[in-house]
C-alpha positions in Angstrom: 49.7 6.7 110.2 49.8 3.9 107.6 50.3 4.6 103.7 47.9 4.6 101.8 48.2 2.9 98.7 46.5 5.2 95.5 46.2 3.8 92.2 46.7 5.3 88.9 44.7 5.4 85.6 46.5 4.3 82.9 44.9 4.7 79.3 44.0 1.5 78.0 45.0 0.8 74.0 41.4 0.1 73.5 40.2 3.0 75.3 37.6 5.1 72.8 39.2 8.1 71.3 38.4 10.7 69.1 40.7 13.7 67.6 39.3 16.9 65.4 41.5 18.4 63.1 40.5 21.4 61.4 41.4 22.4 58.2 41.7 25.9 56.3 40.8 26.1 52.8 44.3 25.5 51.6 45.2 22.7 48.5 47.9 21.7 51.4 44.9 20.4 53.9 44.7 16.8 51.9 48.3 16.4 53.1 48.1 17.8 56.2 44.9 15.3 56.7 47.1 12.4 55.9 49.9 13.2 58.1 48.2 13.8 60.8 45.7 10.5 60.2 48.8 8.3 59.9 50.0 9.3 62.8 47.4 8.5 65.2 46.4 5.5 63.4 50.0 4.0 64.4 50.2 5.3 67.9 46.8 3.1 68.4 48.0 0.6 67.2 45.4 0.8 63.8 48.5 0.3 61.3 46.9 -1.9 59.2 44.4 0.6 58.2 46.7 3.4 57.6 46.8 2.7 53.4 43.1 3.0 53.2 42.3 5.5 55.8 44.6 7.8 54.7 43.7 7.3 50.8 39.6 7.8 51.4 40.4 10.8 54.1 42.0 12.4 51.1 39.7 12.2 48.8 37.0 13.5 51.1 39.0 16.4 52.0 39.7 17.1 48.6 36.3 17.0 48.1 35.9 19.4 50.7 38.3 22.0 49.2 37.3 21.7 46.0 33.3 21.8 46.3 33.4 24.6 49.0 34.9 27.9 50.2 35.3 27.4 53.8 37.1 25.8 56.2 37.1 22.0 56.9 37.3 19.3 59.2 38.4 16.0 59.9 37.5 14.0 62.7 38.6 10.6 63.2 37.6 7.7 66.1 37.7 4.9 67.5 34.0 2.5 67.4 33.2 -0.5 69.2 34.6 -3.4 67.6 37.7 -2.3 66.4 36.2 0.1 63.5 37.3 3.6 62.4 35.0 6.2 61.5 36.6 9.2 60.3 34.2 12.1 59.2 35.3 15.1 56.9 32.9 18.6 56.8 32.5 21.3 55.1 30.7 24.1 54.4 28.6 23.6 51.5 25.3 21.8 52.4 25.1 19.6 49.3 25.7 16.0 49.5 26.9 14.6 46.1 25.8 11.0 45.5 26.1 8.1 46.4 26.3 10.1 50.3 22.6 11.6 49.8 21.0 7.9 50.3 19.9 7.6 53.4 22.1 5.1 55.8 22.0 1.6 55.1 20.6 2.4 51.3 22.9 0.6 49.4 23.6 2.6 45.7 25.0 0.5 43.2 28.6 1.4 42.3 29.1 3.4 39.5 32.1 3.9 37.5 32.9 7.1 36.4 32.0 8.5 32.8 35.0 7.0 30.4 35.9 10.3 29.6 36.3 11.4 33.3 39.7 12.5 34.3 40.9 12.4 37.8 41.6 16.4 37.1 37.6 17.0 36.9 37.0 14.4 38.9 34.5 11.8 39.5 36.7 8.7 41.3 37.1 10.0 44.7 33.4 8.6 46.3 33.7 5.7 44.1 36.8 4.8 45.7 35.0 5.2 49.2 32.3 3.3 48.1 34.2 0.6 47.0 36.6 0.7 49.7 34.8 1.2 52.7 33.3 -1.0 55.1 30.5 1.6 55.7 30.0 5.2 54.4 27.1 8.3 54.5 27.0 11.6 54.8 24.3 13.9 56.3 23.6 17.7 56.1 24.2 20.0 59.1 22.2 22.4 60.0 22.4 25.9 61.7 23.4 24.8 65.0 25.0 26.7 68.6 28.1 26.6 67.3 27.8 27.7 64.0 28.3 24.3 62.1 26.5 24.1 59.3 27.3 22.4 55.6 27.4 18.4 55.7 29.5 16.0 56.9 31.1 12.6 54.9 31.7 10.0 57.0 33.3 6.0 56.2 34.2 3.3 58.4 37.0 0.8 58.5 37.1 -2.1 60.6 40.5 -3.2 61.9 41.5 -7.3 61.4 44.4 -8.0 63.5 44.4 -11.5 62.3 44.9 -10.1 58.6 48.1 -8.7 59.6 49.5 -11.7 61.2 48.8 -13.7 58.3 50.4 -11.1 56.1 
């Protein structure tokens, strides 16, 4: 009987992948978030967004522990054409602006009120909005598996060629 040669999947760097975190309503989640986003950004070989990722991530899970009185999520993936979308949701259904335009509607950036302090907030979505390649947020509705609340999603997109030059 001759061998018989068998081949075996390897996972390809640019395979699609996806991870979920979830999050309990804990002022510690923000830092678990970004701990856990930097470390699967570098093992796929998404370094170069690690700065940005993990700063807009925080402020949208901060968001989430702030403005609502559940758990949390965080759900980060890989797109076509080397993009990031990384999703945070929570519990309470209401989607503050600029996230309640529908997608594509572009809002105009607004600064935050002089008097703002980063303790009330105010800064967080403007820094998503004005970091982002892409950004939205929908609401969830009462679903099979119990999600409901809304979601706050951005998107990066990754530029090897940035980090060579750098």
């Amino acid at each position: 009987m001759a061998a018989q040669e068998t081949s075996v999947n390897t996972v390809s760097p640019h395979a699609p992948w996806s991870y979920v975190l979830q999050l309990p309503h804990d002022r510690r989640a923000p830092r678990v978030a970004r701990m856990t986003l930097r470390a699967v950004l570098a093992g796929h070989g998404m370094a170069e967004l690690v700065d940005t990722a993990e700063l807009l991530a925080c402020e949208l899970v901060t968001n989430a522990y702030r403005h609502s009185e559940g758990l949390a999520a965080l759900r980060m993936r890989a797109m076509e054409g080397n993009r990031l979308r990384v999703g945070v949701w929570d519990t309470n259904p209401e989607i503050p602006a600029p996230f309640d335009r529908p997608p594509g509607a572009l809002a105009p950036l607004r600064a935050p009120a002089p008097d703002a302090s980063t303790v009330d907030g105010g800064r967080g979505l403007l820094l998503v909005q004005s970091c982002a390649d892409n950004w939205g947020g929908y609401r969830l509705g009462d679903d099979l598996f119990g999600w409901r609340g809304k979601l706050l999603w951005f998107e990066l997109a990754s530029r090897p060629e940035m980090v060579r030059a750098a």
